[in-house]
LUMPAMI-701819 format. One line per field, with one value per residue (C-alpha): residue number from 1; residue in one letter; x, y, z. Coordinates in Angstrom, 1 decimal, always signed. Layout:
i <- NUM_...
aa <- a_...
east <- X_...
north <- Y_...
up <- Z_...
This chain:
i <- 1_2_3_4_5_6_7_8_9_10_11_12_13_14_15_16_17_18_19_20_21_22_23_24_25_26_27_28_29_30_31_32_33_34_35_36_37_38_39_40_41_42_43_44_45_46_47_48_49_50_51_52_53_54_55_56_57_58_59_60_61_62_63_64_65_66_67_68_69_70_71_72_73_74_75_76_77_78_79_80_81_82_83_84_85_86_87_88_89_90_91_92_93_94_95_96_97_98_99_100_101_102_103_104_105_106
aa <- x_x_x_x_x_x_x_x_x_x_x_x_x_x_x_x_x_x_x_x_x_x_x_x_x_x_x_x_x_x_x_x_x_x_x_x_x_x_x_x_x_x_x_x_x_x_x_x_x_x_x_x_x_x_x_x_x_x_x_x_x_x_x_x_x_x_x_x_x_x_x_x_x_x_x_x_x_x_x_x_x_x_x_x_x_x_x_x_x_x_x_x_x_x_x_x_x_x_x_x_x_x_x_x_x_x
east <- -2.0_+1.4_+4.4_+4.0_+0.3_+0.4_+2.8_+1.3_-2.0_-0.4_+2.0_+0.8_-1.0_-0.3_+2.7_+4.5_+3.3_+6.6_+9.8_+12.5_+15.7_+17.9_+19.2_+16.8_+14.9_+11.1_+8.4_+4.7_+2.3_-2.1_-1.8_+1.5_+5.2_+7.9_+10.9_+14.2_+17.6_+19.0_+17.8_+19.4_+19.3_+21.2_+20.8_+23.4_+26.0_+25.7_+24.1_+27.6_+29.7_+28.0_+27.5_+31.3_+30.4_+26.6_+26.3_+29.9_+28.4_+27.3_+30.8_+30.0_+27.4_+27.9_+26.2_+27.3_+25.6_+22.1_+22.6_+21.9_+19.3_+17.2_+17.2_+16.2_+13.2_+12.3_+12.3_+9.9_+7.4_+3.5_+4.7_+2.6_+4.5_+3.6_+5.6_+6.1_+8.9_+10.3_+13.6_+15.0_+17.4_+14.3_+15.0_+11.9_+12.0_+9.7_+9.4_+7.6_+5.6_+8.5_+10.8_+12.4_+13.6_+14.0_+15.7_+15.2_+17.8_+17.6
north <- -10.8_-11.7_-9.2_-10.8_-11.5_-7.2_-7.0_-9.0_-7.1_-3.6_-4.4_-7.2_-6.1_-2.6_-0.1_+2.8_+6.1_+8.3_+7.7_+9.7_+9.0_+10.7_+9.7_+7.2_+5.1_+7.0_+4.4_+6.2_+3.4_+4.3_+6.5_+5.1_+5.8_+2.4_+4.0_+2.4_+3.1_+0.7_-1.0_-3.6_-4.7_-7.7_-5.1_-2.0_-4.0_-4.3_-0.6_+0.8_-1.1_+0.7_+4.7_+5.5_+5.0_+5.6_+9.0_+9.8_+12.9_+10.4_+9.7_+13.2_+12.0_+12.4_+9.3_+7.3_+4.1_+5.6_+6.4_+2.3_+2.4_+5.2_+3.6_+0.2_+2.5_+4.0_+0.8_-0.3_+2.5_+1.9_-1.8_-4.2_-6.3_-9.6_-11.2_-10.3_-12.4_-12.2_-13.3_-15.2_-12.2_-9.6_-8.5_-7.5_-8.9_-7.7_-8.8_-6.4_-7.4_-7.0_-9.1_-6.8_-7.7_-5.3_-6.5_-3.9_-5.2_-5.1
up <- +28.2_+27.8_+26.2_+22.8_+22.8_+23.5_+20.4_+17.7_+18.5_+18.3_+15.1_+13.1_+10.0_+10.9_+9.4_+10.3_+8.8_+10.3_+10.9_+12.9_+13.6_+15.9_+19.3_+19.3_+16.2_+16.3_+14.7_+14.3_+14.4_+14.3_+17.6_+19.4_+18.8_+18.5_+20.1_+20.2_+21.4_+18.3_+14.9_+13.0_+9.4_+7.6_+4.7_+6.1_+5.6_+1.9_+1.5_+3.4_+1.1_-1.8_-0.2_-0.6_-4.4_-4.9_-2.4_-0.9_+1.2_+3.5_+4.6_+6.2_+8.3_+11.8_+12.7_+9.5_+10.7_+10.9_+7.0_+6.0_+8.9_+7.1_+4.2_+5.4_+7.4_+4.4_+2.3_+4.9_+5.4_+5.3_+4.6_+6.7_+9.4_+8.4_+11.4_+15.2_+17.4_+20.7_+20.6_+23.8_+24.9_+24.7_+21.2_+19.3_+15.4_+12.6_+9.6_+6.6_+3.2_+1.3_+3.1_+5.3_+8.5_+11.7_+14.9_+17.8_+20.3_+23.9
C-alpha cells in the first residue's frame, strides 16, 4: 500500500475529535494522533488582520501565529475530510465539509 493509499484510508470520511496545539499541531483521529511540526491555512491571514480589532489580548500570545491556526482547527473539528492529497514536496493537504483547507508542510 502506498503513502497515500495508507492516508485516504485513515482520514477520508473520518474527523478529528481533539485538538492540541503546542510545540507541535496534535490531531485526535478514531484511535491515532495526526502530529505536525506546522499547519497552514489560506484563512490566518485574513483572521490576523481582524484579531488587533475583534480580540486584541491575542497580541499577547506568545505564539501569536498559532492564534489563526486554532481557530481554523476549531472551525474544522468533527468536520469530515472530504479530500486527502499528497503534494509533490511531501506536503499532506486536507480538505474538510465545510470547505476548509489544511496543508501540513513537510
Amino acid at each position: 500500500m502506498s503513502a497515500i493509499e495508507v492516508l485516504q484510508e485513515k482520514l477520508l470520511g473520518n474527523f478529528y475529535s481533539v485538538f492540541r496545539v503546542g510545540d507541535a499541531f496534535d490531531l485526535y483521529f478514531d484511535g491515532f494522533w495526526l502530529i505536525a511540526h506546522d499547519v497552514v491555512s489560506t484563512d490566518e491571514s485574513e483572521i490576523n488582520k481582524q484579531l488587533p480589532t475583534l480580540y486584541p489580548r491575542a497580541s499577547d500570545a506568545v505564539d501569536k501565529e498559532d492564534v489563526a491556526k486554532s481557530i481554523v482547527l476549531s472551525s474544522t473539528l468533527r468536520k469530515c475530510i472530504t479530500s486527502v492529497v499528497l503534494l509533490p514536496d511531501s506536503s499532506l493537504e486536507l480538505t474538510f465539509e465545510n470547505g476548509v483547507k489544511l496543508l501540513f508542510p513537510t
